[in-house]
C-alpha positions as CSV (number, residue, x, y, z in Angstrom):
1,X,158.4,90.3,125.3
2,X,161.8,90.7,123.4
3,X,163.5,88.6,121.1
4,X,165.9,87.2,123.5
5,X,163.0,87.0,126.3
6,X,161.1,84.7,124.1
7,X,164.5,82.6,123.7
8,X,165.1,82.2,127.4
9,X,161.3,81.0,127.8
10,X,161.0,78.7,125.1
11,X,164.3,77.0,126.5
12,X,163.2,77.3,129.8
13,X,160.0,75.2,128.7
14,X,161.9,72.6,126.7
15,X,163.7,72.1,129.9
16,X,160.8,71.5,132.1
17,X,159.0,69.5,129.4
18,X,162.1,67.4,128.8
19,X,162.5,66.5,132.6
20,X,158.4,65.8,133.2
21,X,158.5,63.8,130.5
22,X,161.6,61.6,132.0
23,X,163.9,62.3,129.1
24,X,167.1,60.6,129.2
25,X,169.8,61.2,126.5
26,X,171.5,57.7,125.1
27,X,173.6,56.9,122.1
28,X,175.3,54.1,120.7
29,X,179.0,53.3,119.9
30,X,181.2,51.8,118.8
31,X,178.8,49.6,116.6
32,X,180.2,46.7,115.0
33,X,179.2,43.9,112.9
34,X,179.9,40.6,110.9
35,X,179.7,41.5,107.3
36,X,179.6,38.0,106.7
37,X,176.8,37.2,108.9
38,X,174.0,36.5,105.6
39,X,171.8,33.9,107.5
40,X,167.8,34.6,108.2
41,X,166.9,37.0,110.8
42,X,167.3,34.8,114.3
43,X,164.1,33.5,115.6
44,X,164.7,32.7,119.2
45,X,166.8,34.9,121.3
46,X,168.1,34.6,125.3
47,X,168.3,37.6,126.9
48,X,171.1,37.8,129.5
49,X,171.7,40.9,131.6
50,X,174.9,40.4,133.2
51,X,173.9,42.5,136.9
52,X,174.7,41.4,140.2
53,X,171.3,43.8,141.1
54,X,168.3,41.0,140.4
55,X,165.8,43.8,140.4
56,X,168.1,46.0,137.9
57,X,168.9,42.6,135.6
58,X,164.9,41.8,135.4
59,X,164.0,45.3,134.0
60,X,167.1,44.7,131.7
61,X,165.9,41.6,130.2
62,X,162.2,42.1,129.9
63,X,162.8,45.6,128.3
64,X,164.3,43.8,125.8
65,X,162.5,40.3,125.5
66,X,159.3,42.0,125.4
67,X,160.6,44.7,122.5
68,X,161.5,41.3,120.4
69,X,158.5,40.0,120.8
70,X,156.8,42.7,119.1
71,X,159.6,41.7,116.2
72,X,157.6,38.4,115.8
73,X,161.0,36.4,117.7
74,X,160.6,34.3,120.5
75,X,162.8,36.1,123.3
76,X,163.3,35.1,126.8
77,X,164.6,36.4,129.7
78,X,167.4,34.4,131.5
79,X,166.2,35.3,135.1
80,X,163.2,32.7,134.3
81,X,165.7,30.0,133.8
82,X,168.4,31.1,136.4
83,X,166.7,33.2,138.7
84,X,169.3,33.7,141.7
85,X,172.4,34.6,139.0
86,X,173.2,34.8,135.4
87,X,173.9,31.7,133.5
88,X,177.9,30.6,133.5
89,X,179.2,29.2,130.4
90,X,178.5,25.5,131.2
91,X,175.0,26.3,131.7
92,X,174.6,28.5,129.0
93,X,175.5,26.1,126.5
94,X,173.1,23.2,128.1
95,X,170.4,26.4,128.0
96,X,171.1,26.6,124.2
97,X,171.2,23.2,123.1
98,X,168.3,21.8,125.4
99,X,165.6,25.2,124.8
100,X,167.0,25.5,120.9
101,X,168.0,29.5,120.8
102,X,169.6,30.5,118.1
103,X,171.1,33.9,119.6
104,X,171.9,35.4,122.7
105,X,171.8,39.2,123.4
106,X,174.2,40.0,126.1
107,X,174.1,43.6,128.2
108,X,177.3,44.1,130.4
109,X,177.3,47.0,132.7
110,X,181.1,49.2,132.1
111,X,182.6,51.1,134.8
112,X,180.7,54.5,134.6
113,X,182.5,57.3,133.4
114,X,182.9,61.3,134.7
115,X,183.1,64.0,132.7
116,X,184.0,67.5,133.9
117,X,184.3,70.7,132.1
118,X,185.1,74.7,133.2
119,X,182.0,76.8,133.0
120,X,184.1,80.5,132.4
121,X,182.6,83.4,134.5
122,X,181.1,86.5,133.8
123,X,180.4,90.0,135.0
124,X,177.5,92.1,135.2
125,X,177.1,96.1,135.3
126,X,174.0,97.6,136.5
127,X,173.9,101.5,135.7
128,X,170.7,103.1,137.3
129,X,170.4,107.3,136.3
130,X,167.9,109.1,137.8
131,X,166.1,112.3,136.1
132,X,163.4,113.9,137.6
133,X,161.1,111.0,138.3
134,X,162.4,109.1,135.6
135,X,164.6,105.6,136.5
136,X,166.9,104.0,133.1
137,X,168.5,100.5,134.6
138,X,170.9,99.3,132.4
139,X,172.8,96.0,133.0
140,X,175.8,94.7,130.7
141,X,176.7,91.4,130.6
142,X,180.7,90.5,129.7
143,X,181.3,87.0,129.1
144,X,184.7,86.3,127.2
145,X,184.7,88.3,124.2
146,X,181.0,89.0,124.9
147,X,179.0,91.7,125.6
148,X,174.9,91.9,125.9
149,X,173.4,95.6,127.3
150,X,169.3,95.5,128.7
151,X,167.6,98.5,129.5
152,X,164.8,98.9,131.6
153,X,163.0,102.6,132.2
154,X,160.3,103.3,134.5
155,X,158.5,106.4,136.0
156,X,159.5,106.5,139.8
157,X,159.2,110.0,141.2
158,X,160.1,113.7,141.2
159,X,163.3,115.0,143.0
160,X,162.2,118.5,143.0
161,X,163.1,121.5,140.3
162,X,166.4,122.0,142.2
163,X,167.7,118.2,140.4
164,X,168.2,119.1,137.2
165,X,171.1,116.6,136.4
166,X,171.5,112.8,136.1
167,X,172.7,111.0,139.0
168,X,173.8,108.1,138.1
169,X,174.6,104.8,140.0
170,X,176.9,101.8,138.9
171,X,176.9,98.2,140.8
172,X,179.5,95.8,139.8
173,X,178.9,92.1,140.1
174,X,181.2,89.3,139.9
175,X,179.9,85.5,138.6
176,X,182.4,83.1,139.2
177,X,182.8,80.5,136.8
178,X,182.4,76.6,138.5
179,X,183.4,73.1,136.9
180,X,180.6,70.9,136.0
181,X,180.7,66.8,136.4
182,X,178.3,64.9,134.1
183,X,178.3,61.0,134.8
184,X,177.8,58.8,132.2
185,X,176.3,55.5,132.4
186,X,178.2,52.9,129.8
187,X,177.1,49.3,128.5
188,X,178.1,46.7,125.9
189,X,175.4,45.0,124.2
190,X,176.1,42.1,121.9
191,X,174.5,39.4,119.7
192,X,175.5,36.2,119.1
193,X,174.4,33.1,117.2
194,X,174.7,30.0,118.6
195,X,175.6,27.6,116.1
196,X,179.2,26.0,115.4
197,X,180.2,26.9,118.7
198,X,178.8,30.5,119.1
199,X,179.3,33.4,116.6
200,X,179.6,37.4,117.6
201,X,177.7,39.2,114.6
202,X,176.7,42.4,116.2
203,X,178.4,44.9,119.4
204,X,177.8,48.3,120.5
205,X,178.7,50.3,123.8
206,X,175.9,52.7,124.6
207,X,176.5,55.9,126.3
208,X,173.8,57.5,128.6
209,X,174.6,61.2,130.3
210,X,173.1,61.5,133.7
211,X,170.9,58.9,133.7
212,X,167.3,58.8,135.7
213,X,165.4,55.8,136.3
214,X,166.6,52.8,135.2
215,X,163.3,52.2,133.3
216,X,163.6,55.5,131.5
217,X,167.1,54.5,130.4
218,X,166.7,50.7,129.2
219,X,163.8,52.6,127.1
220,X,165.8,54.5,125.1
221,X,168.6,52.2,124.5
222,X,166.6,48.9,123.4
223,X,165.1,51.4,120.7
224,X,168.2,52.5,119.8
225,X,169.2,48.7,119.5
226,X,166.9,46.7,118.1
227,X,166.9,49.6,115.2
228,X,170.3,48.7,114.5
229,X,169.8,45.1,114.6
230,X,166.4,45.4,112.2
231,X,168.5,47.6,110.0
232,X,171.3,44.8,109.6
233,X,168.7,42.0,108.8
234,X,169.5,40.3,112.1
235,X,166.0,40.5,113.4
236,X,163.2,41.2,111.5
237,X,162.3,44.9,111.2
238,X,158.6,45.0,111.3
239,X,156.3,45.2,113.9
């Protein structure tokens, strides 16, 4: 196998693995936070996923109560406390003052976005020349400013002594280029404290193309997270 075969099969395995393995792409932006905020790592957390979709809001909040846990805080998830809805604001503040939570993480589902782009088109040659027996296939490839030539030659059979010359054969196909949509899953996430009055220390909007399963998705973004938030002293880093 060729260079550029090998290429095509190693990506072509990265692909599969990537998509057997459930692989979903997420990033954070957008990150903010209080520079001001010097207090202890928070101890006690309330997790709030703000989803109309119970089931979708539970995997929300345990993915990340259970992550926090392993951070040595005590996190909860607000579905145990308000099962049928997220907390309003009246009941959130009774939450805090009567359970003694000194944060709150917040996730808020954002309209999701589109994004389209123009894949450009490309044509292929085939050239086939025959010579006594002999078969030469060669197939150029134009894409833009482009161009990539393959050969392929093979014995096929004899024309007879009385075909002394090539004969050659072209084939002209056209690719069309297309316009390809990715959707994009988008979510704030912020951390506040919950003395004098409530505090915002710590936002980010987190950006997921094409997302899967929800649990695949939640996955990558409370890593991403609580990262951040161990890296900014606002929950302890070690496991």
């Amino acid at each position: 196998m060729n260079s550029s075969g090998k290429s095509v099969a190693i990506a072509a395995l990265c692909c599969l693995l990537s998509q057997m393995c459930g692989c979903v792409s997420s990033s954070l932006v957008d990150i903010w936070h209080d520079p001001f905020f010097k207090a202890p790592p928070l101890g006690k957390m309330l997790v709030i996923a703000v989803r109309k979709d119970a089931t979708k809001r539970r995997i929300w909040e345990d993915a990340f109560a259970g992550e926090l846990v392993k951070h040595g805080m005590a996190a909860t998830s607000s579905y145990s406390l308000f099962p049928d809805a997220p907390p309003d604001t009246n009941q959130l503040i009774a939450t805090v003052q009567a359970n003694g939570f000194d944060g709150i993480l917040a996730i808020l589902m954002l309209p999701t976005e589109t994004n389209s782009h123009h894949v450009q088109g490309y044509t292929t040659t085939t050239t086939t020349e025959r010579d006594e027996g002999y078969t030469t296939t060669t197939t150029t490839k134009r894409d833009g400013g482009y161009t990539t030539t393959e050969r392929d030659e093979r014995y096929t059979s004899y024309f007879g002594p009385y075909w002394k010359r090539y004969r050659t054969y072209y084939r002209e196909i056209e690719h069309p280029g297309y316009i390809d949509s990715q959707t994009v899953d988008v979510r704030a996430i912020d951390v506040s404290t919950t003395g004098a009055g409530g505090r915002l220390i710590w936002s980010a909007t987190s950006r997921t193309s094409d997302p899967a399963a929800v649990t695949d998705v939640q996955r990558g973004i409370v890593s991403l997270v609580l990262t951040e938030l161990g890296q900014r002293r606002i929950i302890n880093s070690g496991k």
